[in-house]
N, C-alpha and C positions, 0 to 999 in steps of 0.2 A: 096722102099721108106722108109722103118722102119730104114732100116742101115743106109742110107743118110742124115736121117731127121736133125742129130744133125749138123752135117756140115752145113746148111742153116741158123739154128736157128740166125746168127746173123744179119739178116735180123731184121728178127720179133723184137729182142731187140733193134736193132735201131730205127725201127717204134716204139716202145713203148715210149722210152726214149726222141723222139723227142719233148711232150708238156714238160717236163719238161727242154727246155732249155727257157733261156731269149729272144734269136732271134730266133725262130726256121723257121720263114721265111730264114732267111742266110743260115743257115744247111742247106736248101733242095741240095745246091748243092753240096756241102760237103761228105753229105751224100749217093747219090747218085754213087758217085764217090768209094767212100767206100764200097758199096753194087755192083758197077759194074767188079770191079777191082779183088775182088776172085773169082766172079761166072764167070768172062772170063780166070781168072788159073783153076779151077774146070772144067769146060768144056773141056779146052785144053787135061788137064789131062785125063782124059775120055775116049777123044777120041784120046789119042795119047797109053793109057792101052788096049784098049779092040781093036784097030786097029794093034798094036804089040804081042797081047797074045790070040786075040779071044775071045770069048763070053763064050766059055766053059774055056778055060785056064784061066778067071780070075774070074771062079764062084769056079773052084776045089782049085784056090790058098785063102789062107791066107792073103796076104798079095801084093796081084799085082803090085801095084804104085814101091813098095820096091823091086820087082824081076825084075822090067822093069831097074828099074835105076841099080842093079846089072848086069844089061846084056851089058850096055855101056861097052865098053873097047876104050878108046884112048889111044895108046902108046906116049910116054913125055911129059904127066903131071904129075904134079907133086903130084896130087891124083889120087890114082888111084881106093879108095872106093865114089863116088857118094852118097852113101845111108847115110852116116852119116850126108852130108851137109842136107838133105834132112828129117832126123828126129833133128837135131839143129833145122830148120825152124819149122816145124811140134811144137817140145815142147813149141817154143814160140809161136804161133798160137796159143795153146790150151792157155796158161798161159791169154794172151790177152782175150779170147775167156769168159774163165772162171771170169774174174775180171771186164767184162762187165756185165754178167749174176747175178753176184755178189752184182755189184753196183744197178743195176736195179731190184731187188729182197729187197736190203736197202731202197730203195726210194719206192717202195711198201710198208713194212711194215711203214716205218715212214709217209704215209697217211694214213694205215687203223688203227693206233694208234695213229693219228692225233698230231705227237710230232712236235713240233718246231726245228728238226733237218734239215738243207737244207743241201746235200750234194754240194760240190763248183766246180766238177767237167767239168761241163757244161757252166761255169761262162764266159768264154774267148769266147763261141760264139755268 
């Protein structure tokens, strides 16, 4: 659960972030959608890791997900490394990941310092 935890986390900052929208009625579905849509790739993933590598082969690995996708071989594609598409995604994920965390960490301090800054992010919902 410790190793996992931060992969979820963006639940929880969704849930936070939602009173600070204007319609946060509209969001529920929005959001929902957004919180269903990784945790049914994380699952996939999971159980496509630990049913390919075993339960011990992906406690001894470093790096599982990344040695799973290195074990595809298709001959005549035109890529034939998998794992590079797979940390592209991965960096943008975090990048994303981290500039919600970010935002919603801004709008924390500026009500416990009660400043008149409203961030506009949320505005279009």
């Amino acid at each position: 659960i410790k190793v996992t935890a931060l992969s979820f986390s963006g639940i929880e900052i969704i849930l936070i972030l939602m009173p600070f929208m204007y319609q946060p009625r509209k969001a529920i579905h929005t959001v929902v959608i957004g919180i269903a849509i990784p945790l049914l790739f994380y699952m996939i993933t999971v159980v496509m890791v630990i049913g390919a590598l075993s339960i011990d082969g992906v406690v001894s690995r470093t790096w599982p997900t990344i040695d799973l996708m290195r074990s595809f071989e298709i001959p005549g594609l035109i890529f034939e490394r998998f794992e590079s598409l797979l940390l592209v995604i991965w960096i943008m994920q975090l990048f994303c990941t981290f500039v919600i965390s970010f935002y919603g960490a801004a709008l924390g301090l500026a009500n416990l310092f009660k400043t008149n800054i409203r961030p506009i992010l949320f505005a279009l919902l």
